[in-house]
Each structure stands twice: as structure tokens, then as C-alpha cells.
NUVOPA-171812 format. One record per residue: residue in one letter; x, y, z of N, C-alpha, C in turn; residue number from 1. Coordinates in steps of 0.001 Angstrom, whole numbers, plus 524288, in hexadecimal, padded with zeros to 5 digits. Layout:
N
<pt res="A" n_xx="X" n_yy="Y" n_zz="Z" ca_xx="X" ca_yy="Y" ca_zz="Z" c_xx="X" c_yy="Y" c_zz="Z" n="NUM"/>
...
end
This chain:
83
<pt res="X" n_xx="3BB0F" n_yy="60ECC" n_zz="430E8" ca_xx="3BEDF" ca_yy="61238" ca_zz="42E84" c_xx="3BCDF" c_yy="617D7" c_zz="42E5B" n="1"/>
<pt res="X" n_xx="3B7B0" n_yy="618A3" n_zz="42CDC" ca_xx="3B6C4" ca_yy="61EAF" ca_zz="42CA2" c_xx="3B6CD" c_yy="62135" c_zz="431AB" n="2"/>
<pt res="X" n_xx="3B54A" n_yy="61F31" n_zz="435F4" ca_xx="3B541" ca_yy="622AC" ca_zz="43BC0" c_xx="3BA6A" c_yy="62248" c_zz="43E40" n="3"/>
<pt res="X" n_xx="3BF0B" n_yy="62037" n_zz="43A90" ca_xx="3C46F" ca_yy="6229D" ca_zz="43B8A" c_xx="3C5ED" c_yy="624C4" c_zz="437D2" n="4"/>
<pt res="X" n_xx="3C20E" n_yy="627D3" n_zz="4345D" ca_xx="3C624" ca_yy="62B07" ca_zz="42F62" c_xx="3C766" c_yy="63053" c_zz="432FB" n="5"/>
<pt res="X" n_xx="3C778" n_yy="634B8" n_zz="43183" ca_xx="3C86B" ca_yy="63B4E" ca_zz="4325E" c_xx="3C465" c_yy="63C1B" c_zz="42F7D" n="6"/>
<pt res="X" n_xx="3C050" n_yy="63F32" n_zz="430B3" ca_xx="3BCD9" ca_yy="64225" ca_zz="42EA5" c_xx="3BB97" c_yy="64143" c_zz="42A98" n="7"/>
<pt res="X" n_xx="3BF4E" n_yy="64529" n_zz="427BC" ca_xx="3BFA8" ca_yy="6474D" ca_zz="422BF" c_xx="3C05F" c_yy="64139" c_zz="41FFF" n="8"/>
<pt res="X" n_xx="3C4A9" n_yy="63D66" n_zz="41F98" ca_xx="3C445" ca_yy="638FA" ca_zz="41F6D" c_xx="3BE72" c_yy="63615" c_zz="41F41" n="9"/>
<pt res="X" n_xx="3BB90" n_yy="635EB" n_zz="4223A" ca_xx="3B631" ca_yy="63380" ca_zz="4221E" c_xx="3B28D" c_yy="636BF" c_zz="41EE6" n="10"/>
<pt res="X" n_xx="3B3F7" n_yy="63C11" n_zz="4200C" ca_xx="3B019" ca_yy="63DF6" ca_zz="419FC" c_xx="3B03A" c_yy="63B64" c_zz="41560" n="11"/>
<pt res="X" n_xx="3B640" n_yy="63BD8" n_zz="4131B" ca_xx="3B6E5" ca_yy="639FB" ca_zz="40EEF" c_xx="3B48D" c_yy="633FB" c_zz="40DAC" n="12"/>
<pt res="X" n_xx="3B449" n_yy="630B7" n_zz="4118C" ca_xx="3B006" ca_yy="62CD5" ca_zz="41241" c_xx="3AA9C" c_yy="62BDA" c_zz="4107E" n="13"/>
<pt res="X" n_xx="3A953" n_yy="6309B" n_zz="41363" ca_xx="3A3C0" ca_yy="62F29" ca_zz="413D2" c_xx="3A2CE" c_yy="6335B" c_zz="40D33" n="14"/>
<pt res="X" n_xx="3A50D" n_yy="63676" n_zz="40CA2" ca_xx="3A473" ca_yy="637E8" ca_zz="40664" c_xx="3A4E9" c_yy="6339F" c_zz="4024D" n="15"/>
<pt res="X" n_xx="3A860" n_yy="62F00" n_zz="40293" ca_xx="3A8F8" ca_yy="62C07" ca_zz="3FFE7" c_xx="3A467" c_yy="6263A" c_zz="3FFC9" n="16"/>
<pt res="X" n_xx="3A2D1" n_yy="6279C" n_zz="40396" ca_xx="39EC3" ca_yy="6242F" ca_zz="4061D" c_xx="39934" c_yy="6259F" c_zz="402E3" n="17"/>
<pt res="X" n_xx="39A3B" n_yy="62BAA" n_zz="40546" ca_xx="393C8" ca_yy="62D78" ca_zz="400C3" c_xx="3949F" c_yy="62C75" c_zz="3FBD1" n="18"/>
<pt res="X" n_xx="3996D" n_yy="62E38" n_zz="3F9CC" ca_xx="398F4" ca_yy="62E1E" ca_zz="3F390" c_xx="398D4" c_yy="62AE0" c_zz="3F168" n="19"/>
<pt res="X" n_xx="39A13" n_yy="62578" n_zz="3F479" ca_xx="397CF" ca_yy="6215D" ca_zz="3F10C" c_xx="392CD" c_yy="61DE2" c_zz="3F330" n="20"/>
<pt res="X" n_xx="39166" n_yy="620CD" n_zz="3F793" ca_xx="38BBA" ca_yy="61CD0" ca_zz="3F7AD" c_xx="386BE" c_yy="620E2" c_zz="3F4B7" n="21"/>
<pt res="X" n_xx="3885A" n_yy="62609" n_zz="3F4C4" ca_xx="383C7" ca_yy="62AC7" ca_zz="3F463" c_xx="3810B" c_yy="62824" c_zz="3EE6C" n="22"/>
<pt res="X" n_xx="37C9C" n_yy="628C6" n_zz="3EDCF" ca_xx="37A10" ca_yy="62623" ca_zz="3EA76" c_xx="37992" c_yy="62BF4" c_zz="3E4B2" n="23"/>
<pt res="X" n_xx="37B18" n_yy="62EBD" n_zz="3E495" ca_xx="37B3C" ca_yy="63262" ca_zz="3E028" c_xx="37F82" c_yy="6355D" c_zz="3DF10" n="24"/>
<pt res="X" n_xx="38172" n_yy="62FD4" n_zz="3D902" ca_xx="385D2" ca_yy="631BA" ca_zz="3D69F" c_xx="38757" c_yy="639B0" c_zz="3D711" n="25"/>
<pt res="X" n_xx="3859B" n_yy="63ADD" n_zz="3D4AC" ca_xx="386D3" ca_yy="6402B" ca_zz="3D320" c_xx="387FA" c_yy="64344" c_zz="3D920" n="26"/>
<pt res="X" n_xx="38626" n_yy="64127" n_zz="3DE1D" ca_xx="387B0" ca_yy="64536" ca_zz="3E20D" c_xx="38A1D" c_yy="641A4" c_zz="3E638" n="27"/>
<pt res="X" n_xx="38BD8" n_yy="63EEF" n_zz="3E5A0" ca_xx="38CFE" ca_yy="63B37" ca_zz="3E91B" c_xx="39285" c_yy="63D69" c_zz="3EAFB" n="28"/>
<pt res="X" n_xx="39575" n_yy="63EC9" n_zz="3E84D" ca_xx="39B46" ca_yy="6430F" ca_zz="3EB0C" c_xx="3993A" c_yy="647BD" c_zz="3EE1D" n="29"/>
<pt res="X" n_xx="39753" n_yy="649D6" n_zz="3EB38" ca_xx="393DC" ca_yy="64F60" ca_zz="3EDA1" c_xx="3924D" c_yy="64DB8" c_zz="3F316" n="30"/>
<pt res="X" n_xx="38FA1" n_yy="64C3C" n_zz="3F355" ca_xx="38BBA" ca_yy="64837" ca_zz="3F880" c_xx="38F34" c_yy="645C9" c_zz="3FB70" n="31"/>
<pt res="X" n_xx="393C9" n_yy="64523" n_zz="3F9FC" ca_xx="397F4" ca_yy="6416D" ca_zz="3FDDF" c_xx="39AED" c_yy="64677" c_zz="3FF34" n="32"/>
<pt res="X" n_xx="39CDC" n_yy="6498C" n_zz="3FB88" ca_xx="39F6E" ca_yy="64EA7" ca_zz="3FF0C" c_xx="39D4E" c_yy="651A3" c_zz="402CF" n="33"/>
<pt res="X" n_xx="398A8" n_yy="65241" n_zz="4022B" ca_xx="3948E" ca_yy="655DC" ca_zz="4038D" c_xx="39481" c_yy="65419" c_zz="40A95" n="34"/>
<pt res="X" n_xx="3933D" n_yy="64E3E" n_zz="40A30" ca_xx="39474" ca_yy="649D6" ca_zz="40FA9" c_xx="39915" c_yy="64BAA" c_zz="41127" n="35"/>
<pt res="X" n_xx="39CD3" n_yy="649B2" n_zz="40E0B" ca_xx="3A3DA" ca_yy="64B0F" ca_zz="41088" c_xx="3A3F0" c_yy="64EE2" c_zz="413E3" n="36"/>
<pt res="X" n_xx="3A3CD" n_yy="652FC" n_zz="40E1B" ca_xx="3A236" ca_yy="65878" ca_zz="4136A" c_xx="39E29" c_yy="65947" c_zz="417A0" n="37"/>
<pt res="X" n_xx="39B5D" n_yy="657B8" n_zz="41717" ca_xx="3993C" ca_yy="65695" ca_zz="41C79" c_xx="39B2C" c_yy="65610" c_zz="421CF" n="38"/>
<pt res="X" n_xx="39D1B" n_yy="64FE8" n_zz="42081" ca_xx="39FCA" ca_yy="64DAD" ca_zz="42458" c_xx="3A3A8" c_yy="65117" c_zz="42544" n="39"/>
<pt res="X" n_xx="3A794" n_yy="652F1" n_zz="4236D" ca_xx="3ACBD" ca_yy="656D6" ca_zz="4245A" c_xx="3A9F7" c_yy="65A9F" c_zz="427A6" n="40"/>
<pt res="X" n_xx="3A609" n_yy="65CFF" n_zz="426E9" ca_xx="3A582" ca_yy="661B9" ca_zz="42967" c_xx="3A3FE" c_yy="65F5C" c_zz="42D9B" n="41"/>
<pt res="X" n_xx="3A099" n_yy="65E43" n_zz="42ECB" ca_xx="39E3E" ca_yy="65A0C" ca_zz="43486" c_xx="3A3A6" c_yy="65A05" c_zz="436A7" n="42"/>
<pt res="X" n_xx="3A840" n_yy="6582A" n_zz="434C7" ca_xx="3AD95" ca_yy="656A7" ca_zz="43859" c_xx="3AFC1" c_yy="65BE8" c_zz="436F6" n="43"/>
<pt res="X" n_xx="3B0D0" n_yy="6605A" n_zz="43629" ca_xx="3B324" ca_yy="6653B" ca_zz="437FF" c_xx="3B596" c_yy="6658E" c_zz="43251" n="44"/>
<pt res="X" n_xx="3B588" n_yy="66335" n_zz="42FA9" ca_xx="3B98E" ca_yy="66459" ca_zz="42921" c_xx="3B5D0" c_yy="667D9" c_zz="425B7" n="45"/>
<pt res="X" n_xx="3BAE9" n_yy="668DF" n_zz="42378" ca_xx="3B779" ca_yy="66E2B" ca_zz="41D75" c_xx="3B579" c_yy="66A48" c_zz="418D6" n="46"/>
<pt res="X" n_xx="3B1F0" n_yy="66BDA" n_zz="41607" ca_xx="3B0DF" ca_yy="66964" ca_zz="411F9" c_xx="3B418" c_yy="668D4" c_zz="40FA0" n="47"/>
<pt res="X" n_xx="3B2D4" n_yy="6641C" n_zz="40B13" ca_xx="3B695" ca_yy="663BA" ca_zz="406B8" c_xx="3B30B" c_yy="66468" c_zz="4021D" n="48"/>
<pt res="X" n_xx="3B58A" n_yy="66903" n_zz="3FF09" ca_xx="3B273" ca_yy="66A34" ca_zz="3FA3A" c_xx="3B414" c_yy="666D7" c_zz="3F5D7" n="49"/>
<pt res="X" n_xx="3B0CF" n_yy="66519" n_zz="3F284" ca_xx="3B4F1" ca_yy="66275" ca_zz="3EC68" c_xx="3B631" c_yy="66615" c_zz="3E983" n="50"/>
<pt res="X" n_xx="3BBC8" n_yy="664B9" n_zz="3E77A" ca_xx="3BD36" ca_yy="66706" ca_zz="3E290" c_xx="3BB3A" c_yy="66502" c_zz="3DEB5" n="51"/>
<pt res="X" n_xx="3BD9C" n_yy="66765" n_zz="3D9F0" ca_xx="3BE6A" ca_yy="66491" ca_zz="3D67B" c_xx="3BEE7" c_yy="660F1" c_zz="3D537" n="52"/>
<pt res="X" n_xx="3C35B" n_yy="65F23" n_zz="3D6DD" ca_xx="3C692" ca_yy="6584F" ca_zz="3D6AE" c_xx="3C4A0" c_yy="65684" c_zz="3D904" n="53"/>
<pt res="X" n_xx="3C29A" n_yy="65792" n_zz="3DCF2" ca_xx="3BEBC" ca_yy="653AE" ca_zz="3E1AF" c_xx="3BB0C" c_yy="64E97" c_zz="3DE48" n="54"/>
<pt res="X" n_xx="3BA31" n_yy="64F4E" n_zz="3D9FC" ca_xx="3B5BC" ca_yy="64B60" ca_zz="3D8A5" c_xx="3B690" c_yy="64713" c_zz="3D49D" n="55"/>
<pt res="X" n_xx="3BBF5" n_yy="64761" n_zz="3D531" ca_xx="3BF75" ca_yy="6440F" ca_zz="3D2AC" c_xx="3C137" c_yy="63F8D" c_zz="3D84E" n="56"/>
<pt res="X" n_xx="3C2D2" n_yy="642F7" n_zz="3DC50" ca_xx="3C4A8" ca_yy="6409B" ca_zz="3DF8F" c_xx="3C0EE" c_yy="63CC8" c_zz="3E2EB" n="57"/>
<pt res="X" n_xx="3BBC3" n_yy="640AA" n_zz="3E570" ca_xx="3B824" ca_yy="63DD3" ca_zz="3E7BD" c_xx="3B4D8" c_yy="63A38" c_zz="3E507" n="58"/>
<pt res="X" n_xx="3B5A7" n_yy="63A29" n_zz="3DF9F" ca_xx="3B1DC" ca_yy="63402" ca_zz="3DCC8" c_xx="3B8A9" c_yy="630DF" c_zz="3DDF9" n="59"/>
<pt res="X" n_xx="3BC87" n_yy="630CF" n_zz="3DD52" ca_xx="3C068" ca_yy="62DAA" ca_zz="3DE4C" c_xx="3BFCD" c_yy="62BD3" c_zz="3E2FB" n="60"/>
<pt res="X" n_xx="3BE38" n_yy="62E1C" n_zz="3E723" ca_xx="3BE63" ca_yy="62C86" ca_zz="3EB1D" c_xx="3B9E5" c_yy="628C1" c_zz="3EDE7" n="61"/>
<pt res="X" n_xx="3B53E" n_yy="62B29" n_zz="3EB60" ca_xx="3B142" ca_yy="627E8" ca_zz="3EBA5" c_xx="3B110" c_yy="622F9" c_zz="3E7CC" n="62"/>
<pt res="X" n_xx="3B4F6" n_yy="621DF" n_zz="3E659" ca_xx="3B509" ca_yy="61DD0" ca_zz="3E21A" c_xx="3B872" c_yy="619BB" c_zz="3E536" n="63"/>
<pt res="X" n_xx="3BB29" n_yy="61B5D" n_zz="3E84C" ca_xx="3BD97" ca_yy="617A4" ca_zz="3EB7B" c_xx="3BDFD" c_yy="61666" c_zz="3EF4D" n="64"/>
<pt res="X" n_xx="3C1BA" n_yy="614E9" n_zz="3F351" ca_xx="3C064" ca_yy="611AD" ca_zz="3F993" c_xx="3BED8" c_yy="61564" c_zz="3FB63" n="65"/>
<pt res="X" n_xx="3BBD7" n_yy="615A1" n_zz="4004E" ca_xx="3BACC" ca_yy="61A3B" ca_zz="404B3" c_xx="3BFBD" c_yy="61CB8" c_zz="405B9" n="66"/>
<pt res="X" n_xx="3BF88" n_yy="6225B" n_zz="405D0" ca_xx="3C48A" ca_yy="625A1" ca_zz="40678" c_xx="3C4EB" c_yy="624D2" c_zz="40D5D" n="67"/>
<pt res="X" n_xx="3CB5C" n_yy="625D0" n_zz="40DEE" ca_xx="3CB5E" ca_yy="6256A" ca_zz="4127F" c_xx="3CDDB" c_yy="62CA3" c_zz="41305" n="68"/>
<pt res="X" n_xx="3CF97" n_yy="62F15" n_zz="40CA9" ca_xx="3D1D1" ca_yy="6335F" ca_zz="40D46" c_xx="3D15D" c_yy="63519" c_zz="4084A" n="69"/>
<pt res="X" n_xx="3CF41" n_yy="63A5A" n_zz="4080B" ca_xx="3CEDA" ca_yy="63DB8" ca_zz="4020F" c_xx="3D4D6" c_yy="640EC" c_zz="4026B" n="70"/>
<pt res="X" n_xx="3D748" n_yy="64106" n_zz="40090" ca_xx="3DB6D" ca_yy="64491" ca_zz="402BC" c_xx="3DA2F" c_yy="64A24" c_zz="3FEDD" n="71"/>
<pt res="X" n_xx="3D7EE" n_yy="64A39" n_zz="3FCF1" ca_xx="3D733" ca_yy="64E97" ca_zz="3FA17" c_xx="3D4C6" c_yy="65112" c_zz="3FC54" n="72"/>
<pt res="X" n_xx="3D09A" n_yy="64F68" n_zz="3FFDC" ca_xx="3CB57" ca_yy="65205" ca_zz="40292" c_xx="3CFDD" c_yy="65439" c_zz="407AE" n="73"/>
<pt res="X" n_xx="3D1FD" n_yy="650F2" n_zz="4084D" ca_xx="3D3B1" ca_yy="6507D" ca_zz="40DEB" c_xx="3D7B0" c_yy="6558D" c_zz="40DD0" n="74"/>
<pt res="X" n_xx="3DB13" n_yy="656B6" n_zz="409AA" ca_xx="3DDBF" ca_yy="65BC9" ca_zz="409B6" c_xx="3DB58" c_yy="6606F" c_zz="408CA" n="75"/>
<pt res="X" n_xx="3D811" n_yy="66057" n_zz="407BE" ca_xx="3D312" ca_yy="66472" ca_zz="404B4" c_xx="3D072" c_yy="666F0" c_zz="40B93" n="76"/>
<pt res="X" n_xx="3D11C" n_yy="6610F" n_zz="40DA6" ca_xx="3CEA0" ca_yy="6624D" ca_zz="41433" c_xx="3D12C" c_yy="66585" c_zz="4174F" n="77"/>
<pt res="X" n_xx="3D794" n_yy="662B6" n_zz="4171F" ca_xx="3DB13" ca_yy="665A4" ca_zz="41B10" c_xx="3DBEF" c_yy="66A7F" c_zz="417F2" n="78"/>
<pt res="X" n_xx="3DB40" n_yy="66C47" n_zz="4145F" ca_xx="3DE7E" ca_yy="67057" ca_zz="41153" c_xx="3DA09" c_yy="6758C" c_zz="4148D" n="79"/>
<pt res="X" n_xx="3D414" n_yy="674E7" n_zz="41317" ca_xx="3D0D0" ca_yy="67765" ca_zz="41590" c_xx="3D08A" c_yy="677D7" c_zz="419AB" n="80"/>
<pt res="X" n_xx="3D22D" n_yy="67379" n_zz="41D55" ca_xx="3D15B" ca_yy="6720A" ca_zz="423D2" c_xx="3D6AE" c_yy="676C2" c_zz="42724" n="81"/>
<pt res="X" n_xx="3DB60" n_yy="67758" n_zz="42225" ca_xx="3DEF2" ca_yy="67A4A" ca_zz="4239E" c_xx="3DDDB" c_yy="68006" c_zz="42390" n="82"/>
<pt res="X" n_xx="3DD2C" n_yy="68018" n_zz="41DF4" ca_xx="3DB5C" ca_yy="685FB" ca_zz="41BF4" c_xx="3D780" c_yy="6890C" c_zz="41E60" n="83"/>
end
């Protein structure tokens, strides 16, 4: 399933991947975005910075199945990718 997502799609993956195997509570989001962005730039995309609300959303997300889609991240992408 992951080497047919879209990119940006498999980031959100492998972020969700770190944040719950990374072995230190307190940075384990940090450390998974930090990756995300990584990967995005390696494939031609702009970072994604967190907001605010972001850390409400990404422990939600890491709390549940592997994302196949952040849609929040994902408009945040095209909005920049346009602009």
C-alpha cells in the first residue's frame, strides 16, 4: 500500500510510523515532523509548518489507524504549492 500512495500521502505515513515507534515521549511529534518534512522536500513539496491546532490533530492522528490522508496538511500543501 505505501509505494502506491502520492508522496505527500506516504509522508504522512511514515510520520505516523515514527510517532509511535520513536522511543521519547516528549519529542516524538517533533521528530516525526521534522522526518515528514524531510521526505516532502526530497520529493519537490514545501514544508509543512504546525500551527497551533496542529497538536490536537497530530496526537489524534497518531492515536489511530495509519493515515492514508491528513486533509488538513494536505490543504495547507496545495494552498502554498499554489501561492
Amino acid at each position: 500500500l505505501f509505494e502506491s500512495l502520492h508522496p505527500v500521502r506516504r509522508s504522512f505515513r511514515a510520520f505516523w510510523q515514527l510517532a509511535r515507534l520513536a522511543p521519547f515521549p516528549d519529542l516524538n511529534l517533533a521528530m516525526s515532523l521534522v522526518a515528514m518534512n524531510a521526505y516532502l522536500l526530497t520529493h519537490g513539496y514545501p514544508l509543512v509548518s504546525p500551527g497551533s491546532a496542529d497538536s490536537k490533530l497530530l496526537r489524534r492522528v497518531v492515536a489511530a489507524e495509519p493515515p492514508c490522508e491528513i486533509r488538513a496538511l494536505e490543504r495547507r500543501l496545495l494552498s502554498r504549492a499554489a501561492g
